[in-house]
N, CA and C atoms of all chains as a GROMACS GRO file, in nm:
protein
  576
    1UNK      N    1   2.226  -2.715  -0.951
    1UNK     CA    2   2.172  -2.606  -1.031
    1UNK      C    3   2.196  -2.474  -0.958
    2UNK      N    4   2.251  -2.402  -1.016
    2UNK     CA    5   2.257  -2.240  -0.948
    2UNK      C    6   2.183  -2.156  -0.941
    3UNK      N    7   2.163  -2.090  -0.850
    3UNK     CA    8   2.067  -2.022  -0.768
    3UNK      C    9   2.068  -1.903  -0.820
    4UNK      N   10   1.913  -1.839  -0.865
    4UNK     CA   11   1.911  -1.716  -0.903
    4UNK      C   12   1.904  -1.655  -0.788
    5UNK      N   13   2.032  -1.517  -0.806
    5UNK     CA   14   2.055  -1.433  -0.696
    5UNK      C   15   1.978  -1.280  -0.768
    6UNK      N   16   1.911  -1.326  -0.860
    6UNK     CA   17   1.874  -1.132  -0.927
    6UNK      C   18   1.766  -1.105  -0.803
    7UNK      N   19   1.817  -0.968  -0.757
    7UNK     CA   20   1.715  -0.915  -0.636
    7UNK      C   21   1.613  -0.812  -0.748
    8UNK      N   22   1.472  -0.870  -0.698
    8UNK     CA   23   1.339  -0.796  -0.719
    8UNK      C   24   1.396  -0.610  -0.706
    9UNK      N   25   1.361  -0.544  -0.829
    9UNK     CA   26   1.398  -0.423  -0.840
    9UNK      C   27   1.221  -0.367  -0.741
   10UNK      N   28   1.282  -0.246  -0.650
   10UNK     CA   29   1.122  -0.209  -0.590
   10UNK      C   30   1.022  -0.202  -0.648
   11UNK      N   31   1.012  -0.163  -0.758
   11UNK     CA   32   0.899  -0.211  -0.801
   11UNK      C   33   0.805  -0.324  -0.824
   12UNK      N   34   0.892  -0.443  -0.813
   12UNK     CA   35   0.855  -0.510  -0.856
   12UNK      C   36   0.796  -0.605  -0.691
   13UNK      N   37   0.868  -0.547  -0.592
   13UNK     CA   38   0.833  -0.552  -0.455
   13UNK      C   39   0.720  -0.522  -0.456
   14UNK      N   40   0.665  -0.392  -0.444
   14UNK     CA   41   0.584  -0.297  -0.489
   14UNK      C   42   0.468  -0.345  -0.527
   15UNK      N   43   0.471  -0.415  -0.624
   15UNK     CA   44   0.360  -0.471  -0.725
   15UNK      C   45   0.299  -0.604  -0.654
   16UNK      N   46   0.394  -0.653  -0.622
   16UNK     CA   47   0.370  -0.796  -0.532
   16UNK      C   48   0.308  -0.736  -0.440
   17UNK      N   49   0.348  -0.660  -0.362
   17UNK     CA   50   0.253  -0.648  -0.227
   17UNK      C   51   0.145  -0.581  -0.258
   18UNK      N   52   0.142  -0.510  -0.397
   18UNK     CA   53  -0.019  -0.436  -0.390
   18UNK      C   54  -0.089  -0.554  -0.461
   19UNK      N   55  -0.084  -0.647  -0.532
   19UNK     CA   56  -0.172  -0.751  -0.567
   19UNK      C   57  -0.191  -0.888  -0.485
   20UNK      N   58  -0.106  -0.862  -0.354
   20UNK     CA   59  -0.109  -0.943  -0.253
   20UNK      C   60  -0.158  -0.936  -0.101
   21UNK      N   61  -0.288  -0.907  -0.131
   21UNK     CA   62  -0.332  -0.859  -0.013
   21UNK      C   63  -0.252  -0.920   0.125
   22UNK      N   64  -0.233  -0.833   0.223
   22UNK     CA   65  -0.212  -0.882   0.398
   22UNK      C   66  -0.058  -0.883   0.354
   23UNK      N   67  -0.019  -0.900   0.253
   23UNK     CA   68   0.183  -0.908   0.267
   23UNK      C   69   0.259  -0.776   0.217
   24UNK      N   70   0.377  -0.770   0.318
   24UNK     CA   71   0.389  -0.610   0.350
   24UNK      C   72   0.552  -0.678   0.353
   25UNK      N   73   0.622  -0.514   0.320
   25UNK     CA   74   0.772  -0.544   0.331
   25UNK      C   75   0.792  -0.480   0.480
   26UNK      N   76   0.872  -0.550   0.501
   26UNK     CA   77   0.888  -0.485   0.674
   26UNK      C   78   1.063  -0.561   0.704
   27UNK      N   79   1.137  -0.470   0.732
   27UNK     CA   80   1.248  -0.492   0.772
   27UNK      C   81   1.320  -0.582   0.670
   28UNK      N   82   1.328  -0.564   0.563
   28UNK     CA   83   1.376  -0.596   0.447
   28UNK      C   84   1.305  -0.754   0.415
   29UNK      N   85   1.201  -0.810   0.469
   29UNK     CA   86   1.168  -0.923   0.446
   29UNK      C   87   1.016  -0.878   0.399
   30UNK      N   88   0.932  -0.997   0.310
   30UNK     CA   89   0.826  -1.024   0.249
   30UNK      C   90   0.710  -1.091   0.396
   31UNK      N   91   0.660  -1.041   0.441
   31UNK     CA   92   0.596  -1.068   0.547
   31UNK      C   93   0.419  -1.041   0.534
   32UNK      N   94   0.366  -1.191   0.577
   32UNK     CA   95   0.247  -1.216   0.609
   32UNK      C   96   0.173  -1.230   0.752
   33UNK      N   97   0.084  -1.207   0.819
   33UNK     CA   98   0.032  -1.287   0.909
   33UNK      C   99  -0.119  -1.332   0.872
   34UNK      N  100  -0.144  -1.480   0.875
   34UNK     CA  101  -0.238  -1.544   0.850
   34UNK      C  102  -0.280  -1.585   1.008
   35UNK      N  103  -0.449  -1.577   0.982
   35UNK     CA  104  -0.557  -1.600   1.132
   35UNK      C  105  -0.624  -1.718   1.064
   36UNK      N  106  -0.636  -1.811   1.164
   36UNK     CA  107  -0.716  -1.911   1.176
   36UNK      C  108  -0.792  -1.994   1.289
   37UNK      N  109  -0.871  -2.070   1.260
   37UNK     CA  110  -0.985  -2.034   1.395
   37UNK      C  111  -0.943  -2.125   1.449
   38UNK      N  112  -0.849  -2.198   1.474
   38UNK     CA  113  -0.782  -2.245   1.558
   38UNK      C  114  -0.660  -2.291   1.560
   39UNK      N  115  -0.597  -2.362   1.680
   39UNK     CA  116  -0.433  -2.402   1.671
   39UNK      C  117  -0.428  -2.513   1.540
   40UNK      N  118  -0.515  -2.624   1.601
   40UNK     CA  119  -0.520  -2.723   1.475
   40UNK      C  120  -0.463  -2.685   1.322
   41UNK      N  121  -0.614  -2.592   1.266
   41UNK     CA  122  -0.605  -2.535   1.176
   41UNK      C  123  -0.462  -2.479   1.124
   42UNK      N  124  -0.450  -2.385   1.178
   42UNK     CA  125  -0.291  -2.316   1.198
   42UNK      C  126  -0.185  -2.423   1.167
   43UNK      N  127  -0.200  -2.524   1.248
   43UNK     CA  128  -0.057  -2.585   1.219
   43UNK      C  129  -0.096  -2.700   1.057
   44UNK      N  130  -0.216  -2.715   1.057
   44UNK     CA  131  -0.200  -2.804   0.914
   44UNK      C  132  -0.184  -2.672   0.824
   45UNK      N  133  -0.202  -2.545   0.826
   45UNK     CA  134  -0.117  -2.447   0.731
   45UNK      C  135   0.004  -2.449   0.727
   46UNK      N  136   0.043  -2.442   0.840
   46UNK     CA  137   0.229  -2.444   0.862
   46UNK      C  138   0.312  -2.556   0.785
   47UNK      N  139   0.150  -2.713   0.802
   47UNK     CA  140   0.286  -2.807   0.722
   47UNK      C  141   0.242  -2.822   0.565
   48UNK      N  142   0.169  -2.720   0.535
   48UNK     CA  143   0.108  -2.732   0.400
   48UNK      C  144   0.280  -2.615   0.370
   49UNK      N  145   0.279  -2.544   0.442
   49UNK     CA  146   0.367  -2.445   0.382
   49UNK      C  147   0.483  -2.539   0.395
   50UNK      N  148   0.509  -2.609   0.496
   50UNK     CA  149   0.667  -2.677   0.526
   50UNK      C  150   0.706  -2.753   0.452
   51UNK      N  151   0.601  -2.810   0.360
   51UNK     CA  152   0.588  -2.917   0.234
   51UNK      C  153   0.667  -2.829   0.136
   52UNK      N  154   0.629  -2.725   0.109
   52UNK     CA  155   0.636  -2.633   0.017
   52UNK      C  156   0.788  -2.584   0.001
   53UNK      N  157   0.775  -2.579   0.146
   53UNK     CA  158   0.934  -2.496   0.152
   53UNK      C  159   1.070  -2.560   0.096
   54UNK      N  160   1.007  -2.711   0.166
   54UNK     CA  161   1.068  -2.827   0.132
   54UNK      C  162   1.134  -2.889   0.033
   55UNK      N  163   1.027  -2.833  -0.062
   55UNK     CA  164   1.035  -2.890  -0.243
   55UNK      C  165   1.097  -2.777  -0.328
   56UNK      N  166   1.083  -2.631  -0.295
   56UNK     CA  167   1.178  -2.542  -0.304
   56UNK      C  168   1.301  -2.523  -0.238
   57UNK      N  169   1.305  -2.590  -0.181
   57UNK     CA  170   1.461  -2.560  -0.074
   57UNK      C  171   1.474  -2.409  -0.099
   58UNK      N  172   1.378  -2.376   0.002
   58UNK     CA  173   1.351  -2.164  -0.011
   58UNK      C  174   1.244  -2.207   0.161
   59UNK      N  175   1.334  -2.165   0.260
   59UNK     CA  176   1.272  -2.169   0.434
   59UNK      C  177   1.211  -2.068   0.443
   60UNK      N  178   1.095  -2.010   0.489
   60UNK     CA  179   1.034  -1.872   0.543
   60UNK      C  180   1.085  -1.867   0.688
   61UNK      N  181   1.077  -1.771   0.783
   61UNK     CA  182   1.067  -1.818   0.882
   61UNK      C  183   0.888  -1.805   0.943
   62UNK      N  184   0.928  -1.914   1.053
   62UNK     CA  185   0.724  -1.909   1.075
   62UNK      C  186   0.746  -1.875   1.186
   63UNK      N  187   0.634  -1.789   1.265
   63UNK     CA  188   0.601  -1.755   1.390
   63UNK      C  189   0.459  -1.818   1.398
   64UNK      N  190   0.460  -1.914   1.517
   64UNK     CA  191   0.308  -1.987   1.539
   64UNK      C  192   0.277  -1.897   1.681
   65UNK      N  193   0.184  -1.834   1.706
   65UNK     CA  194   0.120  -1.785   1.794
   65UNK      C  195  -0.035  -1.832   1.830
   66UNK      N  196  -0.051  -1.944   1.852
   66UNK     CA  197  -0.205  -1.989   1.880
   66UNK      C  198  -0.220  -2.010   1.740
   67UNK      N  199  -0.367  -1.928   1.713
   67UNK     CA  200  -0.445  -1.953   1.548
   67UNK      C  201  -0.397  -1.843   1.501
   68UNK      N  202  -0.263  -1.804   1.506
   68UNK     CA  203  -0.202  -1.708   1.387
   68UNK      C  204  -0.077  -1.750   1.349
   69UNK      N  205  -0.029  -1.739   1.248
   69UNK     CA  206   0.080  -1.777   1.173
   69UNK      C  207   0.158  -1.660   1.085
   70UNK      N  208   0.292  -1.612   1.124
   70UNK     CA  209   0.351  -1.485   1.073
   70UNK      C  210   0.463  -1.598   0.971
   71UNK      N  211   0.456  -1.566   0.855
   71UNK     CA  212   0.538  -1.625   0.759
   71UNK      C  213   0.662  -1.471   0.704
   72UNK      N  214   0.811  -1.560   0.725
   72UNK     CA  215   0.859  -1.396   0.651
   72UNK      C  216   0.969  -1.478   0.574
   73UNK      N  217   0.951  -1.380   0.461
   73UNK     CA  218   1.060  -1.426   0.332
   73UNK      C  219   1.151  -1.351   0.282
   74UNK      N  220   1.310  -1.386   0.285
   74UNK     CA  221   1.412  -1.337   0.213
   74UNK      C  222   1.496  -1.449   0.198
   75UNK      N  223   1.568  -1.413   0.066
   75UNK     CA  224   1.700  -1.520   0.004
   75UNK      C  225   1.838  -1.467   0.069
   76UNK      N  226   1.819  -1.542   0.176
   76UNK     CA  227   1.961  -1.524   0.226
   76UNK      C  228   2.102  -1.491   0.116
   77UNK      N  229   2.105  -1.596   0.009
   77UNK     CA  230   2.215  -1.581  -0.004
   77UNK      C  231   2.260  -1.510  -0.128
   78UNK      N  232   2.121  -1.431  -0.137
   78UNK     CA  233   2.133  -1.262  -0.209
   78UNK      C  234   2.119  -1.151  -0.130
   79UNK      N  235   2.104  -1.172   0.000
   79UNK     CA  236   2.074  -1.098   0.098
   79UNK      C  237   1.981  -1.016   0.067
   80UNK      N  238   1.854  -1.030   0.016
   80UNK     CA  239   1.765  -0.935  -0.003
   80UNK      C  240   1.682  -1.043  -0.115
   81UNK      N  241   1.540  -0.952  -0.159
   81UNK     CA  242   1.405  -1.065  -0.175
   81UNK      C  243   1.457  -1.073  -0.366
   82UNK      N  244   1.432  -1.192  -0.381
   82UNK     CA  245   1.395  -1.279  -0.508
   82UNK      C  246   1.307  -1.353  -0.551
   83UNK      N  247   1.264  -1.414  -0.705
   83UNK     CA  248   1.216  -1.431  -0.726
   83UNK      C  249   1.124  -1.561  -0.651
   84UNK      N  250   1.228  -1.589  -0.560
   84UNK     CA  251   1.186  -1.758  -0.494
   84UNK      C  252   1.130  -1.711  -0.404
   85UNK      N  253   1.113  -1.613  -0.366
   85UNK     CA  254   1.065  -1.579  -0.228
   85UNK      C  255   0.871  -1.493  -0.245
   86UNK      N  256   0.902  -1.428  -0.338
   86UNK     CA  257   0.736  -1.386  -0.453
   86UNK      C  258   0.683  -1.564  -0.471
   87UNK      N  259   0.791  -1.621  -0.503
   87UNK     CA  260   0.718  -1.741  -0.612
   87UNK      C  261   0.671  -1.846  -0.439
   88UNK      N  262   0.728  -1.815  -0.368
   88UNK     CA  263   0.706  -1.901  -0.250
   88UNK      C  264   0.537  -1.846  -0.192
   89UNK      N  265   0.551  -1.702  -0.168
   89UNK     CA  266   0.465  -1.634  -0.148
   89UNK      C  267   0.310  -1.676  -0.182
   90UNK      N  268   0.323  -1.611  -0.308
   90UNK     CA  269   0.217  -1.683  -0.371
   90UNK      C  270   0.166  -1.806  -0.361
   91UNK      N  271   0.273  -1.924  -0.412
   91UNK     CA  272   0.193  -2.046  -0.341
   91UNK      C  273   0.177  -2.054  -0.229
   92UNK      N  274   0.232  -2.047  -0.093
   92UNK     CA  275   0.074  -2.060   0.021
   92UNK      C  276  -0.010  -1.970   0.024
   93UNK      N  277  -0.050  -1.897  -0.030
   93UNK     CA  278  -0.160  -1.810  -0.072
   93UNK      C  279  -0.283  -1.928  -0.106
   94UNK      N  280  -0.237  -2.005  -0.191
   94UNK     CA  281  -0.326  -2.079  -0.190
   94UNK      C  282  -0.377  -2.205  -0.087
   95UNK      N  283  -0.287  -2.203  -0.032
   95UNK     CA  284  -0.327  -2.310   0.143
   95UNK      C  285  -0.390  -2.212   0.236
   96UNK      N  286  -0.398  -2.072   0.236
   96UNK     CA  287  -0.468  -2.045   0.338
   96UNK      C  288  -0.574  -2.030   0.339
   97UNK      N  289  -1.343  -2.810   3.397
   97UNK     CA  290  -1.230  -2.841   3.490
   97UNK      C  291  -1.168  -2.678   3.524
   98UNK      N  292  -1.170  -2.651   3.661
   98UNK     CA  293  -1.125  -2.476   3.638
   98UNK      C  294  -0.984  -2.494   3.626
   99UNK      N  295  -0.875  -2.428   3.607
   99UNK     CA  296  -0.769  -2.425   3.569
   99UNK      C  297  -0.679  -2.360   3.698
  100UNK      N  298  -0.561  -2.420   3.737
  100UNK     CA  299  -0.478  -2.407   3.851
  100UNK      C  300  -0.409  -2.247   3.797
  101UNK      N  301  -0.471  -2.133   3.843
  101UNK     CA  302  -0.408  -1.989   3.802
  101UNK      C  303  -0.278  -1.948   3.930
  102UNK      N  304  -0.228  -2.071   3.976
  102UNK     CA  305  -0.144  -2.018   4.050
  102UNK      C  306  -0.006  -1.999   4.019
  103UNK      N  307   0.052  -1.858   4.052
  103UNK     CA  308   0.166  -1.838   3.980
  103UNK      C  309   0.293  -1.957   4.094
  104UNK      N  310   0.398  -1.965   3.957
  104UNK     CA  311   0.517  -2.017   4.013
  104UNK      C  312   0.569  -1.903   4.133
  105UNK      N  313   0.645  -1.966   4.222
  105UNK     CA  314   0.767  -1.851   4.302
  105UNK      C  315   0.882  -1.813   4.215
  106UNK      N  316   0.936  -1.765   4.234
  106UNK     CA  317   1.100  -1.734   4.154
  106UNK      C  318   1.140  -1.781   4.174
  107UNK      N  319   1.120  -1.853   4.319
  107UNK     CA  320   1.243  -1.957   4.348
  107UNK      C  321   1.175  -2.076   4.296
  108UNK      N  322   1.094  -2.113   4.266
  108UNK     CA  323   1.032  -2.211   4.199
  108UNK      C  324   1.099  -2.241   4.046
  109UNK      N  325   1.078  -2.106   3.938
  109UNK     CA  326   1.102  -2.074   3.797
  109UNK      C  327   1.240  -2.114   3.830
  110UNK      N  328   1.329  -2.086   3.925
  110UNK     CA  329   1.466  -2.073   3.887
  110UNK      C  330   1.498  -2.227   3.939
  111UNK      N  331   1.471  -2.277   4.015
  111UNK     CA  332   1.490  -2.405   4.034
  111UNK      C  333   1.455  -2.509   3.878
  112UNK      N  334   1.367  -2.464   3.799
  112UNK     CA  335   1.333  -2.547   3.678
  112UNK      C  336   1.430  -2.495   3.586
  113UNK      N  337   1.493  -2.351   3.592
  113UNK     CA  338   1.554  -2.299   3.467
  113UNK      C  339   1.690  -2.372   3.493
  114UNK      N  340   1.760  -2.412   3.646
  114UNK     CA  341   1.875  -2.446   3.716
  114UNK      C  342   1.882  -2.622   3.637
  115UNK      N  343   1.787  -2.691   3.674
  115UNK     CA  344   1.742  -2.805   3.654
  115UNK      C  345   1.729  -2.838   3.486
  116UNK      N  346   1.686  -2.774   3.407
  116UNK     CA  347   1.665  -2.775   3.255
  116UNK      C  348   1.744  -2.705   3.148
  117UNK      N  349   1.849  -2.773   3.118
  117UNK     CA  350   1.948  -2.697   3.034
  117UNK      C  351   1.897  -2.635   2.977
  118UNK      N  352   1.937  -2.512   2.906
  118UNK     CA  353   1.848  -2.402   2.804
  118UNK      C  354   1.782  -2.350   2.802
  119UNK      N  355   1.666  -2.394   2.914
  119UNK     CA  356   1.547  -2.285   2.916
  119UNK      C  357   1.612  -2.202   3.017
  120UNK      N  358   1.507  -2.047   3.000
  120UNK     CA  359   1.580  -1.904   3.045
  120UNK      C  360   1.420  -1.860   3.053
  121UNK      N  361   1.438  -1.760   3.165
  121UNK     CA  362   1.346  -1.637   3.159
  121UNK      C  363   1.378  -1.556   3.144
  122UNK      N  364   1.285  -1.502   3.016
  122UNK     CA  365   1.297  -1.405   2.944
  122UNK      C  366   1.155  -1.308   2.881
  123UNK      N  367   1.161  -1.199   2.948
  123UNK     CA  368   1.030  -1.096   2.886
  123UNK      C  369   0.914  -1.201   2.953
  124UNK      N  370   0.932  -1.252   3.117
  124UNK     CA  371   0.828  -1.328   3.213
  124UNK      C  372   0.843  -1.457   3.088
  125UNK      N  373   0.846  -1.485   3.005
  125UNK     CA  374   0.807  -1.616   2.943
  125UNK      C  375   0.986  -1.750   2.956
  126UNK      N  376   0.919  -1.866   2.983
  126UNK     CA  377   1.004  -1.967   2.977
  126UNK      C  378   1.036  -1.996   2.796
  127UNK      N  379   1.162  -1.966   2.797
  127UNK     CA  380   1.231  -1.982   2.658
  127UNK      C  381   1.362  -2.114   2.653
  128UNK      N  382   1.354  -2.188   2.526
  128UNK     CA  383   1.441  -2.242   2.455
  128UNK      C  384   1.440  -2.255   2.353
  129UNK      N  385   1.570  -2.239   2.271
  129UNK     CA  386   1.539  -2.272   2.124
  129UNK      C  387   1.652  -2.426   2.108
  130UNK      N  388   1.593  -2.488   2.071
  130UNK     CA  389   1.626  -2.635   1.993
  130UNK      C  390   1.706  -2.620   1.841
  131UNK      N  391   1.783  -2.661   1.823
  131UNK     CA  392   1.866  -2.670   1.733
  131UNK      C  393   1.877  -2.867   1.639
  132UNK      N  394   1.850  -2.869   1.531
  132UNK     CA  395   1.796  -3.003   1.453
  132UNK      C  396   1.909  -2.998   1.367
  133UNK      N  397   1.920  -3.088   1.308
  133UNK     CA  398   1.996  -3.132   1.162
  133UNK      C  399   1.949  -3.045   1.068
  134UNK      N  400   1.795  -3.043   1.032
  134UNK     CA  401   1.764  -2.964   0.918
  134UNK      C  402   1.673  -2.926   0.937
  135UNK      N  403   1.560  -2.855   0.848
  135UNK     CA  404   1.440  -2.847   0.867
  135UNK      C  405   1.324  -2.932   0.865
  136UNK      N  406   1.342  -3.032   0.859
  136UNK     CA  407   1.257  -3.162   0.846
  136UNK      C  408   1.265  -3.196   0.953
  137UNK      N  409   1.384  -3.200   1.060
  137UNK     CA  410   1.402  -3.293   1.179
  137UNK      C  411   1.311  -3.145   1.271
  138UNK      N  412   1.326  -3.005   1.240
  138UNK     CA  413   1.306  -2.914   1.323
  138UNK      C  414   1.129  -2.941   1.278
  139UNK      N  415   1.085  -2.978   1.188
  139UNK     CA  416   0.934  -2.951   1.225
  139UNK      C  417   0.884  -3.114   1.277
  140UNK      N  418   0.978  -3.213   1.248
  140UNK     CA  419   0.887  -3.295   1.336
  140UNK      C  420   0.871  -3.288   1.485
  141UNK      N  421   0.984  -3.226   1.534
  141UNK     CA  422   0.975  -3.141   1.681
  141UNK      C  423   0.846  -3.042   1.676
  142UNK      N  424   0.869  -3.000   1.615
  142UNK     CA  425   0.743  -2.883   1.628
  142UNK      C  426   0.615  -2.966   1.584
  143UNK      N  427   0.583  -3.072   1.520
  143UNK     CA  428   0.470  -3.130   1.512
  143UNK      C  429   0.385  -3.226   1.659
  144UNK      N  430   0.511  -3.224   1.733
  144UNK     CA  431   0.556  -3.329   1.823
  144UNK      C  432   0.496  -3.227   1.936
  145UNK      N  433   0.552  -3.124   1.978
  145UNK     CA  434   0.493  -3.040   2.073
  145UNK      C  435   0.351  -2.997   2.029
  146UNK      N  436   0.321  -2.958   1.934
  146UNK     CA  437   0.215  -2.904   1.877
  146UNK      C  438   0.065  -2.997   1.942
  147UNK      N  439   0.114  -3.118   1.909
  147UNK     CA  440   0.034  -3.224   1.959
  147UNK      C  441   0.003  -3.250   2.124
  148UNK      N  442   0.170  -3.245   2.204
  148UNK     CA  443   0.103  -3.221   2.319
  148UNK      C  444   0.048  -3.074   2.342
  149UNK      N  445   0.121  -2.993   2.299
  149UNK     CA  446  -0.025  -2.844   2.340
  149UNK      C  447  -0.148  -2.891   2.326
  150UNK      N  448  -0.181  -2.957   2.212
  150UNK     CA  449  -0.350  -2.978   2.175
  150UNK      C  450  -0.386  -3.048   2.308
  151UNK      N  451  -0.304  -3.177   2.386
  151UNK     CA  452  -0.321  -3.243   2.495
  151UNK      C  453  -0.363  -3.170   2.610
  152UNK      N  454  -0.316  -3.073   2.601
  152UNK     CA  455  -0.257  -3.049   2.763
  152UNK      C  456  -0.350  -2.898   2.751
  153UNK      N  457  -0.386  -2.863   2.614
  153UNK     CA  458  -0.472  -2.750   2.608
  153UNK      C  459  -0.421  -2.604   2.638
  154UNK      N  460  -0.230  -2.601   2.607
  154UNK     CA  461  -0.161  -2.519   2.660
  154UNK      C  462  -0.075  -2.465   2.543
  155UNK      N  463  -0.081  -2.404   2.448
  155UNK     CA  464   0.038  -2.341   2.326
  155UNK      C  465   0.103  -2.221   2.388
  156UNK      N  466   0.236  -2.295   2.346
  156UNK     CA  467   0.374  -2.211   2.354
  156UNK      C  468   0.418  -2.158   2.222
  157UNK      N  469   0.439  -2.004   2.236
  157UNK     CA  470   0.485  -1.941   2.078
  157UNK      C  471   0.611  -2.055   2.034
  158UNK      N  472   0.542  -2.034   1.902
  158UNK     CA  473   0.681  -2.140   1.838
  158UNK      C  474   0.722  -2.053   1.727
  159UNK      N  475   0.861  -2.037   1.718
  159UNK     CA  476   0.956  -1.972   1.619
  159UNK      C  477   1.064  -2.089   1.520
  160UNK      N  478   1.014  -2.111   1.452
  160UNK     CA  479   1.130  -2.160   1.318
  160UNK      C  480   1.168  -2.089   1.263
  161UNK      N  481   1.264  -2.105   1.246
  161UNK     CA  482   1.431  -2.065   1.178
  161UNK      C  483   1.478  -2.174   1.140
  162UNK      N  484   1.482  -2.203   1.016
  162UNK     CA  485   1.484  -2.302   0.928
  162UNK      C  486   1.516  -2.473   1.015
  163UNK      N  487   1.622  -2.449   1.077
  163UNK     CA  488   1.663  -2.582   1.185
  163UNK      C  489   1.669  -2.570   1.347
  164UNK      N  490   1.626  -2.445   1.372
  164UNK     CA  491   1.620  -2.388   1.522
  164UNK      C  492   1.526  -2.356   1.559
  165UNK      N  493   1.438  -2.416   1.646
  165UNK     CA  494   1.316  -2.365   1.687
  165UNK      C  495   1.292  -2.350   1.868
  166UNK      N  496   1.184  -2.205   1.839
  166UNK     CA  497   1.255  -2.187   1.972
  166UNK      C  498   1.087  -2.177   2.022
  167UNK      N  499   1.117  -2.250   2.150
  167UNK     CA  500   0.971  -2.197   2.232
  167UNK      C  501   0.925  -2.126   2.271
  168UNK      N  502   0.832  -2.049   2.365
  168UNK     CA  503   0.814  -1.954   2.472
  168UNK      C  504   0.696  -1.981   2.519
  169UNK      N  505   0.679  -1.987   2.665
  169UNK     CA  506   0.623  -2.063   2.729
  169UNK      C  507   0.545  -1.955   2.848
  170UNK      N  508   0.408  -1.887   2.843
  170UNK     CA  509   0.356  -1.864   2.958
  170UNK      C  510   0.205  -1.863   3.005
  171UNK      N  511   0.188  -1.876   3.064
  171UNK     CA  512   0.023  -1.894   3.090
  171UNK      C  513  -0.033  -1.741   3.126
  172UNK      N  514  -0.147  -1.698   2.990
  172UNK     CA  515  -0.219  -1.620   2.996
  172UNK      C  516  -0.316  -1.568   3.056
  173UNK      N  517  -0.375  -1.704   3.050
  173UNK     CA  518  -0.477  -1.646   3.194
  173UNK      C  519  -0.449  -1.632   3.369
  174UNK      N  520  -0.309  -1.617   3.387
  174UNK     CA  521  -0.217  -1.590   3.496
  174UNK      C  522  -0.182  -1.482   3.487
  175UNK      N  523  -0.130  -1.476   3.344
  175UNK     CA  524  -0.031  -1.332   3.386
  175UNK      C  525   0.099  -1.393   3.417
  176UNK      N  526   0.138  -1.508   3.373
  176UNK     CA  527   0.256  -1.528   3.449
  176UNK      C  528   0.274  -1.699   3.433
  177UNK      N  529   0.396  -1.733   3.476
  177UNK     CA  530   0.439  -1.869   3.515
  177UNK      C  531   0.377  -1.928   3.544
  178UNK      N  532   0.300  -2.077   3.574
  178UNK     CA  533   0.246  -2.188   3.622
  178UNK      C  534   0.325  -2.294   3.584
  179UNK      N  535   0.236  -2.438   3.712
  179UNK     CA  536   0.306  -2.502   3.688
  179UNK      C  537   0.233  -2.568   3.553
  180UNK      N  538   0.151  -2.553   3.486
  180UNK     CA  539   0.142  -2.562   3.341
  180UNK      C  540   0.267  -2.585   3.262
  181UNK      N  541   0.338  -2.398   3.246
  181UNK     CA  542   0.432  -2.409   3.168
  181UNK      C  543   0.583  -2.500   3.167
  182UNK      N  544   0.580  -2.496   3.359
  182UNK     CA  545   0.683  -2.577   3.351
  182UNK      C  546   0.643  -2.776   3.295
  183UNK      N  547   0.540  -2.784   3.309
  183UNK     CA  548   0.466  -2.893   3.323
  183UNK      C  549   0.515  -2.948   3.104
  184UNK      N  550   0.437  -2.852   3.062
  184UNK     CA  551   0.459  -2.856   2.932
  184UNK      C  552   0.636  -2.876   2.895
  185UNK      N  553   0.735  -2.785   2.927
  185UNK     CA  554   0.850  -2.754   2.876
  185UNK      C  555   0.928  -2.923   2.911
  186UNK      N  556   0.866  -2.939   3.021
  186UNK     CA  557   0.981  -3.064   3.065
  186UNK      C  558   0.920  -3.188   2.995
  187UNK      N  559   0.770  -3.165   2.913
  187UNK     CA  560   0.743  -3.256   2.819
  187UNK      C  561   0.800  -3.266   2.710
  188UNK      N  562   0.832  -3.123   2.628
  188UNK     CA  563   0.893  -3.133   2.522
  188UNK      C  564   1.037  -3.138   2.477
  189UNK      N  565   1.122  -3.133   2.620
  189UNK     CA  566   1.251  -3.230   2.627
  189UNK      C  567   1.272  -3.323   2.580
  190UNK      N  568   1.149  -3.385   2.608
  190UNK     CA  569   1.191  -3.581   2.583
  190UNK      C  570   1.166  -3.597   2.449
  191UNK      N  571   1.133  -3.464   2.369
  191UNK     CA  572   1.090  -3.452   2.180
  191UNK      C  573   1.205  -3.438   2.110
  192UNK      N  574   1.309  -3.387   2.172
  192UNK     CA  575   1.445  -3.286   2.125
  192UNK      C  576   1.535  -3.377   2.081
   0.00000   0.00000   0.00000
């Protein structure tokens, strides 16, 4: 199946991050950092997300720092953010 | 149990970095990044260390990149190298 390459017009960036609290565009990627009260914790987020990523074949990259977790999203092979990457977003929104 | 805050020598660090393919000092922290088949093989590594940190009561930043994950390794309440970190790194060899 072929891959939607339509890149998110700014606004629509825009909109995502103002109804998405804590996620910010930063260096052309969709970027979160999630706190949790511990490493444990933290990493059963990471594989709630890795599940996720999994079943989308859409990777974030993760930064594990103790009980924080930096998630960042872009579609490589539009070189810039799409809809898989909002739609990724959102669902671990709901694991954290 | 108080915790051994004694820093490595340099000639110590460099004897482990000499001794351990890949790892490097870098920005004071012991670094490698691991390279997997995919992302499935790269987080059961990372589930794998994750577990001995919880052991050993010692987390190393962990970076995924979809099949490359990279460590960094230093003891905080030092300020610096221990034999902790080397203690940890030459555990998660035998994960790779």
């Amino acid at each position: 199946m072929a891959r939607d390459r339509t890149k998110l017009t700014e606004g629509e960036v825009q909109a995502f991050v103002q109804s998405h609290p804590g996620w910010a565009l930063a260096g052309g990627m969709l970027k979160k950092t999630y706190g949790f009260a511990d490493f444990r914790a933290a990493m059963a987020f990471v594989n709630r997300v890795a599940d996720a990523a999994e079943a989308a074949d859409h990777h974030p990259d993760i930064d594990i720092r103790y009980n924080n977790v930096t998630l960042a999203l872009q579609t490589h092979d539009a070189a810039g953010l799409t809809a898989r990457d909002t739609a990724l977003a959102a669902q671990v929104e709901r694991f954290a």
